[in-house]
MIRONU-691043 format. One line per 10 residues: their letters; for each residue y negated, z, x negated of C-alpha. Coordinates in Angstrom, 1 decimal, m for minus. Each point is the difference from the previous one (the first is absolute). Layout:
! MIRONU-691043
A	Y,Z,X | ...
END
This chain:
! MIRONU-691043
XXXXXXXXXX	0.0,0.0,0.0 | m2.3,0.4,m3.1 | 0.2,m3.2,m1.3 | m1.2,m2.1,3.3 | m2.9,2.4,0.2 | m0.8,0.0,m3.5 | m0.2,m4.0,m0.1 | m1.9,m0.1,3.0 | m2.8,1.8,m1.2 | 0.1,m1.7,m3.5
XXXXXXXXXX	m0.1,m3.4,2.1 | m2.9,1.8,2.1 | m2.4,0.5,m3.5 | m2.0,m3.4,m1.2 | 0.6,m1.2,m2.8 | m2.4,m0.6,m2.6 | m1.7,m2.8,m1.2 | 0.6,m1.0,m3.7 | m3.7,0.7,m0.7 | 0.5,3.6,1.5
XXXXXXXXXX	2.9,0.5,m2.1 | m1.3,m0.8,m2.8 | m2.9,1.6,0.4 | 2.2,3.2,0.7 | 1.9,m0.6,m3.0 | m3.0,1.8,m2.0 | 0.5,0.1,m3.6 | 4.4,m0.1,0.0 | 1.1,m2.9,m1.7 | 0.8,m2.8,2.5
XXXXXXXXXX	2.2,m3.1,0.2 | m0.9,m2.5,2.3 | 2.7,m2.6,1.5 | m0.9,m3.6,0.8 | 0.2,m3.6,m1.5 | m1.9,1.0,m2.6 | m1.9,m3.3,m1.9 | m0.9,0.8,m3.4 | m2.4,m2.1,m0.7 | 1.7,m0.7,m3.7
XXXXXXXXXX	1.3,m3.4,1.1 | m0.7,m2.9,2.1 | 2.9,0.2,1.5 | 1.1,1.7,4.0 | 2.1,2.5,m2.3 | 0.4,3.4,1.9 | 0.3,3.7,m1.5 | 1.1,2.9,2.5 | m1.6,2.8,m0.8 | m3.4,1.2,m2.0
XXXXXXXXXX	m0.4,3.2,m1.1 | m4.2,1.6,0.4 | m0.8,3.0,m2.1 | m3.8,1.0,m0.2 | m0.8,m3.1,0.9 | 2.0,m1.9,m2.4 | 2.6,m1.6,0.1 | 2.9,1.0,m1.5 | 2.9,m2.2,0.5 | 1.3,m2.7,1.9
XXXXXXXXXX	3.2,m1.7,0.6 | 3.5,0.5,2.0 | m0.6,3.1,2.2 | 3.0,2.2,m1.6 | m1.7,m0.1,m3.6 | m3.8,0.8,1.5 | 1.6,2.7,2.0 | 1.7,1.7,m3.1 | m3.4,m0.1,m2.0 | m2.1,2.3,2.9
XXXXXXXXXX	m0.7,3.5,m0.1 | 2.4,2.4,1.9 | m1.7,m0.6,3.7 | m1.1,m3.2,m0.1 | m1.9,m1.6,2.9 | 1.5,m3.0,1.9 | m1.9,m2.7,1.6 | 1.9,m2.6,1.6 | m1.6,m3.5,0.9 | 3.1,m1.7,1.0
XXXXXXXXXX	0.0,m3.8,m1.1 | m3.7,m0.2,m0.3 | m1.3,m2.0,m2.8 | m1.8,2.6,m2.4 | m2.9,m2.0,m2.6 | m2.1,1.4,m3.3 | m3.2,0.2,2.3 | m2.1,m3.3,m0.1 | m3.1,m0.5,m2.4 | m3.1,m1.9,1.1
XXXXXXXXXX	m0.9,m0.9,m3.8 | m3.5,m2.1,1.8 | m1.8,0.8,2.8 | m3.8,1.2,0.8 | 0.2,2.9,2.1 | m3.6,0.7,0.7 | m1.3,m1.7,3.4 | m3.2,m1.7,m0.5 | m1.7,m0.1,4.0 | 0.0,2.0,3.1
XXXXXXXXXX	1.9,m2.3,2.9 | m3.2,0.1,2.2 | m2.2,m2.1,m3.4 | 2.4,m2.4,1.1 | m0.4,m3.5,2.1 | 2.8,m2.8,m0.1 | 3.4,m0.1,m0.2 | 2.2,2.0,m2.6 | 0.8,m2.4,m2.9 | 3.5,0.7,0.8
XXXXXXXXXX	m0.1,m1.7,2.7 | m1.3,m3.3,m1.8 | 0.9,0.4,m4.0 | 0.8,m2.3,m1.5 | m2.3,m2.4,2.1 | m3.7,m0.9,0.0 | m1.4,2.7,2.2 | m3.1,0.0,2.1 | m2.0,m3.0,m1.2 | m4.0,0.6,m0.8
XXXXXXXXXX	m1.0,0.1,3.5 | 2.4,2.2,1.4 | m0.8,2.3,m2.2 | m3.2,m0.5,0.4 | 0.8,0.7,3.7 | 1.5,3.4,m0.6 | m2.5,1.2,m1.9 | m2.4,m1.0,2.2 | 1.4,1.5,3.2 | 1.3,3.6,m2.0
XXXXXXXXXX	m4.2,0.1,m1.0 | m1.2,m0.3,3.4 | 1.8,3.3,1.0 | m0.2,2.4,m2.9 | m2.9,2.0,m1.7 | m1.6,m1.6,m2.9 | 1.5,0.5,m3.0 | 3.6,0.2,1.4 | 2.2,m2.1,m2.6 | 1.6,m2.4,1.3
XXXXXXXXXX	3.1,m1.3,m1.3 | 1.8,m3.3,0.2 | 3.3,m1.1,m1.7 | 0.2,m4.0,m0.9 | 2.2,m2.2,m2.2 | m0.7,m3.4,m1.5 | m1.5,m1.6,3.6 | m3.1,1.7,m0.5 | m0.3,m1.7,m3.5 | 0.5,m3.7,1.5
XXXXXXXXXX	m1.8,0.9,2.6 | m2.8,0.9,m2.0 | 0.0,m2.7,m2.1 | 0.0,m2.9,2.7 | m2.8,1.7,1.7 | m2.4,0.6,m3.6 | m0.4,3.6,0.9 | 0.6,2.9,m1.8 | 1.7,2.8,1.0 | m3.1,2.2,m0.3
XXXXXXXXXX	m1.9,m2.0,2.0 | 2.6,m0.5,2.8 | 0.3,3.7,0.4 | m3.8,1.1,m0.6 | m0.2,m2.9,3.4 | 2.0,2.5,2.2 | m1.4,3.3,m1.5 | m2.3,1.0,m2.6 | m0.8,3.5,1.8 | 4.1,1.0,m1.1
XXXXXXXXXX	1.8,m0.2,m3.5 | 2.9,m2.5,0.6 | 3.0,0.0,m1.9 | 2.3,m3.3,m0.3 | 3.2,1.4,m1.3 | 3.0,m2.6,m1.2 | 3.1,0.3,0.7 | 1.3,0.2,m3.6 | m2.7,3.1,m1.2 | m1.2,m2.1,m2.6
XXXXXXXXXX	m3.2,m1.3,1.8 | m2.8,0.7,2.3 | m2.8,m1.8,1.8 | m2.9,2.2,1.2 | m3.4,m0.3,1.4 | m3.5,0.7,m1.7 | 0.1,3.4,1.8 | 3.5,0.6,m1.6 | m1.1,m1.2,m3.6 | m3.0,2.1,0.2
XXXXXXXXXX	1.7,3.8,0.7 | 2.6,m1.2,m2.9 | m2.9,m0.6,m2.6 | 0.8,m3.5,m0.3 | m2.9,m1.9,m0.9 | m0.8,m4.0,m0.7 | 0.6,m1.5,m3.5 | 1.3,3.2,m1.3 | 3.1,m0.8,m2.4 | 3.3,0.3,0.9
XXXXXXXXXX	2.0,3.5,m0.1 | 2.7,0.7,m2.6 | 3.1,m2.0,1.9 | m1.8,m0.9,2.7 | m2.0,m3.3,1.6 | m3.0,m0.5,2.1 | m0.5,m2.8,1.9 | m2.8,m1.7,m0.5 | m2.5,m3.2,1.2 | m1.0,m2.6,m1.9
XXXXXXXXXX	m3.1,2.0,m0.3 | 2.3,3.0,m2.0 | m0.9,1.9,3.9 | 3.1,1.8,1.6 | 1.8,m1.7,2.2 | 1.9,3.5,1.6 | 3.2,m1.3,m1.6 | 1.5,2.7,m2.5 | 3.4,0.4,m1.9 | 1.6,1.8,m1.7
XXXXXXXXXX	m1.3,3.2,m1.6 | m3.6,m1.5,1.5 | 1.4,1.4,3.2 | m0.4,3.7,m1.3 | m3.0,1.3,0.9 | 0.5,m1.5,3.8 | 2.9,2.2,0.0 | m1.3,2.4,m1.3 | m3.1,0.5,2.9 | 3.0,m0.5,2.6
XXXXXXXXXX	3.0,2.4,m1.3 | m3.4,3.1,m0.6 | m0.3,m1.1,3.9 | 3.4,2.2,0.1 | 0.7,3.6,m0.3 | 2.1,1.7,m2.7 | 1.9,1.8,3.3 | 0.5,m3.4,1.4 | 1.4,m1.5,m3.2 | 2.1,2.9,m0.1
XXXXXXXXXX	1.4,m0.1,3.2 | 0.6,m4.1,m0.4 | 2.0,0.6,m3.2 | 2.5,2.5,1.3 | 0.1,m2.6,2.9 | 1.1,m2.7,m2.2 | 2.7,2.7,m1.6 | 1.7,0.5,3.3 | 0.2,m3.3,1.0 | 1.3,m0.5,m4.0
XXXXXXXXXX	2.7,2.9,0.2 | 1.4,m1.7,3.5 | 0.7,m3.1,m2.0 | 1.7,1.2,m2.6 | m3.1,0.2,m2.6 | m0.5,3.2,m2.1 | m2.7,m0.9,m2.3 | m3.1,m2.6,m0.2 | m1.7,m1.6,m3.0 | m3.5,0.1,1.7
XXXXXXXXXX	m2.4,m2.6,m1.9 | m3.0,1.6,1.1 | m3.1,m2.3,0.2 | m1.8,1.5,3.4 | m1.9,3.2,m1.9 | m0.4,1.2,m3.4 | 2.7,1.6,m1.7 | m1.8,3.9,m0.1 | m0.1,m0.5,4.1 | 3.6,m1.8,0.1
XXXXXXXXXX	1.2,3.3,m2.1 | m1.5,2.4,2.4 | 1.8,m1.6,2.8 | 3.2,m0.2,m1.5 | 0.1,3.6,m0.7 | m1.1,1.1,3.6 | 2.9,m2.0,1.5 | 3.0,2.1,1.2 | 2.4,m1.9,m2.5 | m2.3,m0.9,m2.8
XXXXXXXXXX	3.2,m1.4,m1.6 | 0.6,m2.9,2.0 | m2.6,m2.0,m1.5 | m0.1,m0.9,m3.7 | m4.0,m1.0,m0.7 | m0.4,m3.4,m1.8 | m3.4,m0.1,m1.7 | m1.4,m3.4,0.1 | m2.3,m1.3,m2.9 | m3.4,m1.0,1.9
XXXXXXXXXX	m2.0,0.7,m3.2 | m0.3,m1.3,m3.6 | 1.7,2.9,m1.7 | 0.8,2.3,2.5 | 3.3,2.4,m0.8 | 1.7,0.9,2.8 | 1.2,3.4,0.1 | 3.4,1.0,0.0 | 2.1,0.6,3.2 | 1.1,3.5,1.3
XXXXXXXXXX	3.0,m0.9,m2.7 | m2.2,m0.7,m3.1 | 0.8,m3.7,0.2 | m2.3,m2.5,0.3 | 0.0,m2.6,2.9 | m3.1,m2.6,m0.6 | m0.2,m3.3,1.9 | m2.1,m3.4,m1.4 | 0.1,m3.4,2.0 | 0.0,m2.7,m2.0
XXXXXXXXXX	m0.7,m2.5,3.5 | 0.1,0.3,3.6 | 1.6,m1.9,2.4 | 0.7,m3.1,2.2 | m2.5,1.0,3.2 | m3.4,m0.9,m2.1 | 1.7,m2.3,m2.6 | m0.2,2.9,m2.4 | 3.4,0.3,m1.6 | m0.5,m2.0,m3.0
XXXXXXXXXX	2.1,m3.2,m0.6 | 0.4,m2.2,m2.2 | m0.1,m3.2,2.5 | m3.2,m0.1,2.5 | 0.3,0.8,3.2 | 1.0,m2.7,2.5 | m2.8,0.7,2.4 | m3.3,1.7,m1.6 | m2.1,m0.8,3.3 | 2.6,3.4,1.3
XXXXXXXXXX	m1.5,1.5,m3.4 | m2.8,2.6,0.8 | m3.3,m1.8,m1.8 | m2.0,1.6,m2.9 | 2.5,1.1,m2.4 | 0.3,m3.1,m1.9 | 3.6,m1.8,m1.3 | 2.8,m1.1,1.5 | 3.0,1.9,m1.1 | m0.5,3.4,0.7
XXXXXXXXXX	m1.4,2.7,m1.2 | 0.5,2.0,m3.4 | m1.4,3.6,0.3 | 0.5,1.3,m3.6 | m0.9,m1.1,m3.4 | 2.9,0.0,m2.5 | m2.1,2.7,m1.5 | m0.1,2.1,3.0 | 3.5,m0.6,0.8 | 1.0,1.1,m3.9
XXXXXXXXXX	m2.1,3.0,0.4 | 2.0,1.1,3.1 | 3.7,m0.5,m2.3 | m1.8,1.8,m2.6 | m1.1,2.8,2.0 | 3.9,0.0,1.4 | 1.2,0.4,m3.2 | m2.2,2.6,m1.2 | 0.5,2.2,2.7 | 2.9,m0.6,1.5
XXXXXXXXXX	1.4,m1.2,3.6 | 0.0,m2.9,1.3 | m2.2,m2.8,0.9 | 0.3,m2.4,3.0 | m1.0,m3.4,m0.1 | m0.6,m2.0,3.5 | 0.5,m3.4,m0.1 | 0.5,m2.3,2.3 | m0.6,m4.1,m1.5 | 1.4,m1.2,m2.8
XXXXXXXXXX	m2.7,m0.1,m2.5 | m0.9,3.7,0.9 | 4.3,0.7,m1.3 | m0.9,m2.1,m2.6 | m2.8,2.0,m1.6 | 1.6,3.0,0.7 | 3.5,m1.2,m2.2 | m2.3,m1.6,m2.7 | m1.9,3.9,m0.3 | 3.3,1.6,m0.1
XXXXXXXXXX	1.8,m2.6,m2.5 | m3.4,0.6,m2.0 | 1.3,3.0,m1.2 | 3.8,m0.2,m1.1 | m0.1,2.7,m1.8 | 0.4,2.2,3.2 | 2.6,0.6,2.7 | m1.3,m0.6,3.1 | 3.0,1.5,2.2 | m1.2,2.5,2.5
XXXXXXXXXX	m3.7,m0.7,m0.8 | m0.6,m2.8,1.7 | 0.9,m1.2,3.4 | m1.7,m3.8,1.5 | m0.6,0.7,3.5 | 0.7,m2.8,2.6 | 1.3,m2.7,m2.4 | m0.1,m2.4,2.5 | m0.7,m3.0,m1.8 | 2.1,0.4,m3.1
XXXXXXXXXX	1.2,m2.8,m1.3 | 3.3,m0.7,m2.0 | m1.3,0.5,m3.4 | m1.5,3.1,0.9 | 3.1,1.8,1.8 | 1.3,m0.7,m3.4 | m3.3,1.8,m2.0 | 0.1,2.7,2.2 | 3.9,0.5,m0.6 | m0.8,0.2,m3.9
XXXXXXXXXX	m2.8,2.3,0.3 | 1.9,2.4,2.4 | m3.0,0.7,2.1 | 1.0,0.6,3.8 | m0.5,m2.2,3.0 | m1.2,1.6,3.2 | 0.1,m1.7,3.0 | m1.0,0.0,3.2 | 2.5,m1.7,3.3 | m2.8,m0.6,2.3
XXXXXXXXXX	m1.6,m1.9,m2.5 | 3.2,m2.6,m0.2 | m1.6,m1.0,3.4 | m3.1,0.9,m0.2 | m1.1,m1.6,m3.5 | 3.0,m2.3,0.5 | m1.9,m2.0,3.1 | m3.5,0.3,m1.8 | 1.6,m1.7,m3.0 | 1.6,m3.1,1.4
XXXXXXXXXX	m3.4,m0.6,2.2 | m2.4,0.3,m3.1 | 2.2,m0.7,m2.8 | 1.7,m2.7,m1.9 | 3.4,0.1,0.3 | 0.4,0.2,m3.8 | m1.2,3.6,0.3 | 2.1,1.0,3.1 | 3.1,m1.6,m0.7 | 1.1,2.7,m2.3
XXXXXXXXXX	m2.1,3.0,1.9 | 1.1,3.1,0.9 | 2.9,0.5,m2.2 | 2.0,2.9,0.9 | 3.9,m0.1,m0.7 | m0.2,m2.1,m3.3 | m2.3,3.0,m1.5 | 3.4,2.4,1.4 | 2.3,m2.5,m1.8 | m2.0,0.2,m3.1
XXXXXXXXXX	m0.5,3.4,m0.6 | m3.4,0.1,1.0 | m1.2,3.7,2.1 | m1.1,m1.1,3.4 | m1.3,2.9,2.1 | m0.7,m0.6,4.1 | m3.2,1.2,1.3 | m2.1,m0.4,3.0 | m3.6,m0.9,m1.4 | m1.3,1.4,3.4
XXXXXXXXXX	m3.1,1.3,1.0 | m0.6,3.3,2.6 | 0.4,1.3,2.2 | 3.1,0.1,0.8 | 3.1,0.1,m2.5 | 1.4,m3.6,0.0 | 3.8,m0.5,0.8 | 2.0,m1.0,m2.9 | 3.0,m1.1,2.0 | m1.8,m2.8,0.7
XXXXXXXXXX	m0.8,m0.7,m3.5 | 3.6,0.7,m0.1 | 0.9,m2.9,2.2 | m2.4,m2.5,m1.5 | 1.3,0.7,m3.4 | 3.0,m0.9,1.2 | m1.0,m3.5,1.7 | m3.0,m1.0,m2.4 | m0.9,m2.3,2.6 | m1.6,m2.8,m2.2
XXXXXXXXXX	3.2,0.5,m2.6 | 2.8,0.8,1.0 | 1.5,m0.4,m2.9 | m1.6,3.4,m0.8 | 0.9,1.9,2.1 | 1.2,3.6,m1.2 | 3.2,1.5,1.4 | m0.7,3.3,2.0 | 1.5,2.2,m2.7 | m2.5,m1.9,m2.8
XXXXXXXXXX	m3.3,0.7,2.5 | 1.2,3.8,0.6 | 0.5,0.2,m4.2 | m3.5,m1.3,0.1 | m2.0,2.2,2.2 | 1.7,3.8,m1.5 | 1.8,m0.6,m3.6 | m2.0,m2.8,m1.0 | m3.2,1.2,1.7 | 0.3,3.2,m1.9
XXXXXXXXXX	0.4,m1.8,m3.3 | m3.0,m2.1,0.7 | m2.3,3.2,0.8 | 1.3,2.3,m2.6 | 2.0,2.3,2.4 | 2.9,1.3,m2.0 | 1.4,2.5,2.5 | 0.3,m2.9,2.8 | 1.4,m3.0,0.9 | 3.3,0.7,m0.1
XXXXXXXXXX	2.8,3.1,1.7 | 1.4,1.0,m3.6 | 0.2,2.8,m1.7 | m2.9,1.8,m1.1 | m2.5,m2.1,2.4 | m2.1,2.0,3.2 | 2.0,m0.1,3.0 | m2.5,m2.6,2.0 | 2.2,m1.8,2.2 | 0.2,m1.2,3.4
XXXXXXXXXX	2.4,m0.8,2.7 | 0.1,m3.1,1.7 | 0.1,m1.0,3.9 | 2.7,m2.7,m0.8 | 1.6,m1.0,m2.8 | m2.3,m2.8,m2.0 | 2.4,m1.4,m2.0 | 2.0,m1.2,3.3 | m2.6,m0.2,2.9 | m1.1,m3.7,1.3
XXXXXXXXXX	m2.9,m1.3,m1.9 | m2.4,m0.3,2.9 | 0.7,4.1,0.3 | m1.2,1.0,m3.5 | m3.4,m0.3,1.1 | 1.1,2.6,2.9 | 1.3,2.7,m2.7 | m1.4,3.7,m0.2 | 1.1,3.2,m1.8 | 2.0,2.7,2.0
XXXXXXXXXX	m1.1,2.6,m2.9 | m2.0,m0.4,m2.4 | 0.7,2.8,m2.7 | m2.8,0.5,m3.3 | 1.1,2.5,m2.9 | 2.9,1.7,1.8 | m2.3,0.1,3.5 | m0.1,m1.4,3.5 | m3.5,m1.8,0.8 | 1.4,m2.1,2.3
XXXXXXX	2.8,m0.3,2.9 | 0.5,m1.8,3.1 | 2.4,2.2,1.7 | 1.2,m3.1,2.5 | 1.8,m1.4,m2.6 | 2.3,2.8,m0.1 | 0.6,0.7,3.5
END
């Protein structure tokens, strides 16, 4: 008679969650069974069982040899067939959120990207209509791609003049798609302390009339002090609060730390915010160079993560290229030439590997054309008397050719990429570009066959953390070469062990021995699911250091 009414009550108490669990599992040592993915090869190659100690893990392997290296009173946690990963690393992304949603008018690029976007009136339009309704001085903000520059061109207006016709009373703020560039009215210009016929800004380009007037057009680090005047427009509390937004959303995916480039506020501000967040680790702060000898500072690590670009990219015509562009009249007017843009000197470029090697860290290149990868190999091959592996990384890569997949293999620097760029970039190329330079673009599993490091990032922008199981499943269709298309096992190897290689993160990327316990747990199984349902992936737990941050307790009902 015991035994039924024993059973029953057992049967009548819930059982816990694996986050509760382990959560409850304090400080004993605990093994945790699952199809546990390593993260050592690119292979679907399952252990049973990892062992967590303090955080760390232990061991990992068949569950009979984990169990017989706990402590007496070991904690189990049991996750049934789930797929257990080394958590995923965003080695790219810019966290920071540069508007409020109501400076807004037009449709969200995503809606339109890679296509023209509002043309010169429409915009015109917007910014218009928005000014009749708000108090003066409101900004006013407009996204636009490379319609507004033909647009502009076959009226013979300039961007400062089309906006300053719909508002002068309001600064307006044309923001591209791609970050790199802005086009913004007199009022605009004028709160950013951007005057005519002052020289161009270290890395940066003003857009100018055949009188040397602005035209309103700005890229690259000419966009600065616009941002500048709209990111002081937002509170530290606010940035705050967006940040540990964009960690949630991270953790839910899978995605336990973020290499934030940060370009939306000085790095003393950028600090303070990062330390007021409720997981300051999540984010690992990339410094970028906006200055002639700036030194970054060193990360909460002591490494240092600095950022130059040697060009931009396909929107304005500013990734630079060693073939002109097929259709300059698309080409924002003012800047001069015909293949691109080249934002750095060799001898500011040199100063930035100098400065990496005398301090230490790491120094990330962006480049996008071909003759912006070629400067940046012929700098690095300058000096063969150094190593350049774990250094260096080239950012983008997207039009490499052949003979430079096989520099970068010699110099050992690392290749990180981003998957919505392969369509992205991909249909930008083929619509301004020879097909010389696109042909070979956007290599991807020759550099794997090679040896060369390829990390996966996202290369998003705030506010909201980007879903890397979609840059998953673009990695593994590259869509305008198929040919390079990754397996599943070699884009997860990307974003943790190779991503952690790539950002100097020794205790990640991998479940081995030794590394922090930062794993998650998978809705379905991603080495097996349909390809149209890795998009559709989350995390049932998402564990960092030995802890719980996240847990979708439907999974495990």
């Amino acid at each position: 008679m015991l035994m039924p009414l024993l059973l029953s009550l057992l049967s009548a108490v819930p059982s816990s969650s694996p986050a509760d669990t382990l959560t409850s599992c304090g400080t004993r040592d605990t093994v945790v069974y699952g199809r546990i993915w390593t993260g050592e090869v690119d292979a679907p190659v399952f252990a049973e069982a990892l062992l967590l100690r303090s955080g760390r893990v232990v061991a990992v392997g068949p569950a009979r040899g984990v169990e017989r290296l706990a402590s007496h009173g070991y904690c189990r946690v049991s996750l049934g067939e789930r797929v257990v990963l080394p958590g995923l690393i965003d080695g790219h992304s810019h966290v920071a959120q540069l508007v409020r949603p109501e400076w807004v008018v037009g449709a969200d690029p995503n809606t339109w990207a890679p296509g023209p976007g509002p043309s010169a009136t429409e915009v015109q339009q917007l910014v218009a209509e928005r000014a009749a309704h708000v108090p003066p001085g409101t900004p006013i903000v407009v996204f636009y791609g490379a319609g507004l520059y033909a647009s502009l061109n076959a009226q013979g207006v300039t961007a400062r003049a089309l906006l300053d016709a719909a508002t002068t009373a309001h600064p307006v703020y044309g923001l591209e798609w791609s970050g790199h560039a802005q086009a913004i009215n007199s009022a605009a210009l004028d709160e950013a302390g951007l005057r005519d016929y002052q020289p161009n800004p270290y890395g940066g380009w003003l857009g100018r009339d055949e009188l040397g007037r602005l035209t309103g057009v700005l890229q690259e680090f000419a966009v600065l002090p616009a941002v500048e005047q709209l990111s002081r427009r937002i509170s530290d509390a606010e940035y705050v609060a967006q940040y540990d937004y964009y960690d949630q959303g991270g953790l839910a995916y899978g995605t336990t730390l973020t290499s934030d480039v940060r370009f939306v506020f000085g790095e003393e501000r950028a600090e303070r915010i990062r330390r007021a967040l409720p997981r300051p680790n999540a984010f690992q702060p990339v410094c970028i160079i906006t200055s002639a000898g700036q030194q970054c500072a060193p990360g909460p690590d002591g490494e240092v993560r600095r950022k130059v670009f040697s060009d931009g990219t396909h929107v304005a015509c500013s990734a630079h290229v060693s073939v002109p562009y097929l259709a300059p009249e698309t080409c924002p007017a003012g800047f001069g030439g015909d293949v691109g843009l080249r934002n750095l000197t060799d001898v500011q470029l040199d100063w930035a590997l100098e400065d990496t090697l005398a301090r230490g860290g790491q120094l990330l290149v962006h480049a996008i054309g071909d003759a912006g990868i070629e400067q940046t190999l012929s700098r690095l091959e300058a000096r063969p008397d150094v190593d350049w592996r774990g250094k260096v990384s080239i950012e983008h890569f997207d039009m490499a050719q052949p003979g430079q997949v096989k520099r970068t293999k010699a110099l050992g620097v690392t290749v990180v990429q981003n998957p919505t760029h392969l369509v992205l970039i991909g249909a930008m190329m083929r619509e301004r570009n020879a097909s010389e330079l696109y042909e070979h673009a956007q290599p991807l599993r020759i550099l794997v066959e090679q040896g060369i490091p390829l990390a996966l990032a996202s290369d998003a922008f705030g506010p909201a953390a980007p879903n890397p199981w979609l840059g998953l499943y673009l990695a593994t269709l590259s869509p305008y070469r198929p040919s390079e298309a990754l397996t599943r096992a070699q884009v997860l190897g990307a974003y943790t062990r190779e991503a952690a290689k790539a950002r100097l993160l020794p205790y990640l990327g991998t479940l081995t021995r030794g590394k922090s316990a930062t794993f998650f747990v998978a809705n379905a199984d991603p080495f097996a699911v349909p390809a149209e349902a890795l998009p559709s992936l989350k995390s049932c737990l998402t564990v960092v250091e030995g802890r719980p941050l996240w847990s979708d307790s439907t999974c495990f009902e």
